[in-house]
FIMI-446145 format. One record per residue (C-alpha): z, x, y; residue in one letter; residue number from 1. Coordinates in steps of 0.5 Angstrom, whole numbers, plus 500, padded with zeros to 3 digits. Layout:
N
{w=Z, u=X, v=Y, r=A, k=NUM}
...
This chain:
85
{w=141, u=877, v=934, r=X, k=1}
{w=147, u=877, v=939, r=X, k=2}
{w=149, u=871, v=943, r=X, k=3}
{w=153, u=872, v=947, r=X, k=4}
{w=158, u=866, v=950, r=X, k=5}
{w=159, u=862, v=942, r=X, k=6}
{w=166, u=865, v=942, r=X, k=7}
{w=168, u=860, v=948, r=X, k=8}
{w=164, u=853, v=944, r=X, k=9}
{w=170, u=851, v=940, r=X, k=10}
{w=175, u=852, v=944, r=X, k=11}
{w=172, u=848, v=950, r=X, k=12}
{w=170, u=843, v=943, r=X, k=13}
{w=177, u=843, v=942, r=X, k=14}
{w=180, u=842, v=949, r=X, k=15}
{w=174, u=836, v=949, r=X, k=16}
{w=178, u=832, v=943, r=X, k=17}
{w=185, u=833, v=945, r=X, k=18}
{w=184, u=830, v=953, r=X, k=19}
{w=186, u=824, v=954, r=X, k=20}
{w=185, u=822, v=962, r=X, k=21}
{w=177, u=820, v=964, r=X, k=22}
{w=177, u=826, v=970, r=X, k=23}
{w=179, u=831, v=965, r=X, k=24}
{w=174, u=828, v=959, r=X, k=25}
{w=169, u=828, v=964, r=X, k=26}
{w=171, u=836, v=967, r=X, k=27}
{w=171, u=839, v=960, r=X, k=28}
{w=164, u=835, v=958, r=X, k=29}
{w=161, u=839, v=963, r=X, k=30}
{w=164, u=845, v=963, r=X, k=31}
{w=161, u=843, v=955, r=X, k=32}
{w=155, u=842, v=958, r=X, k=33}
{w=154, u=848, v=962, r=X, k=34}
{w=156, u=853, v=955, r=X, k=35}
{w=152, u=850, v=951, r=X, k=36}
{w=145, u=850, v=957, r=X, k=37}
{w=147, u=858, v=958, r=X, k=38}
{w=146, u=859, v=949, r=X, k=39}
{w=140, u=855, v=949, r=X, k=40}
{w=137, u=859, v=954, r=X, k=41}
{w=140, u=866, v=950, r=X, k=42}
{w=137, u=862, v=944, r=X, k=43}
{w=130, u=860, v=946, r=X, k=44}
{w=129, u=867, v=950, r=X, k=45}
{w=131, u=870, v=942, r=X, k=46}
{w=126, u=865, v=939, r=X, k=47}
{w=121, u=867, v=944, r=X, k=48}
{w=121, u=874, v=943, r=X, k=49}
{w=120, u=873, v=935, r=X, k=50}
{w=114, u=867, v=936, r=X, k=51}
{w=111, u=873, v=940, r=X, k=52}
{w=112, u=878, v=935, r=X, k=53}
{w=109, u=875, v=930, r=X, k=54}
{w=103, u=874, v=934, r=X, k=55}
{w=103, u=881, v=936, r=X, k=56}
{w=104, u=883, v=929, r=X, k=57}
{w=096, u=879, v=927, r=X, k=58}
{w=098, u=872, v=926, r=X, k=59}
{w=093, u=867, v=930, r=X, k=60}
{w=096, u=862, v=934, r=X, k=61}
{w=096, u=857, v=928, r=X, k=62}
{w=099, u=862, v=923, r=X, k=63}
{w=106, u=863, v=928, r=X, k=64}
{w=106, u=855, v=928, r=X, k=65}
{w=106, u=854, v=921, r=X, k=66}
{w=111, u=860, v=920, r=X, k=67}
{w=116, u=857, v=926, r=X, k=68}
{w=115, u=850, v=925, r=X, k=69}
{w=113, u=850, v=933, r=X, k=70}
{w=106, u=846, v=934, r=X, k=71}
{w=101, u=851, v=935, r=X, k=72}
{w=101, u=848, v=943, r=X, k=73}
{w=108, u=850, v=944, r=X, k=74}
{w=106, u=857, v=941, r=X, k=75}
{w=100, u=858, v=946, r=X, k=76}
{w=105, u=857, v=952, r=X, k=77}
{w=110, u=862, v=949, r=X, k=78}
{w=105, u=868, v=948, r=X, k=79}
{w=102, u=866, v=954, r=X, k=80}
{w=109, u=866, v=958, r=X, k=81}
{w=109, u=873, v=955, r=X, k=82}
{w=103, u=875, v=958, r=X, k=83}
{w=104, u=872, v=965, r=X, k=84}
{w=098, u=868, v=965, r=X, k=85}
């Protein structure tokens, strides 16, 4: 799995924890925010492409729910994004 933008977390992190001035703090918070929003974005679209994988390997609705710990409505919506309906 590559993600790419983890490499830039623990700087920002970093720079988060040693700022002092509220303006700062709270620039650097969303700069935090929006790697964090774009890696969720990458992860997601990973777990998705898994989640459909595994149905298409033959496992039902229910059986990708119990391997993922998804609930079985969220498996439903993933597969069915895939197929674009």
């Amino acid at each position: 799995m590559t993600v790419a933008g983890t490499e830039q977390l623990a700087p920002l992190l970093a720079d988060l924890d040693r700022l002092e001035e509220p303006a700062e703090i709270a620039a650097q918070a969303i700069r935090v925010l929006e790697v964090m929003r774009e890696l969720e974005r990458q992860v997601c679209a990973v777990r998705d492409e898994a989640v459909v994988g595994l149905h298409r390997s033959g496992l039902s609705l229910q059986g990708v729910a119990d391997v993922t710990g998804l609930s079985r409505g969220r498996v439903h919506q993933i597969v069915q994004r895939e197929r674009g309906t």
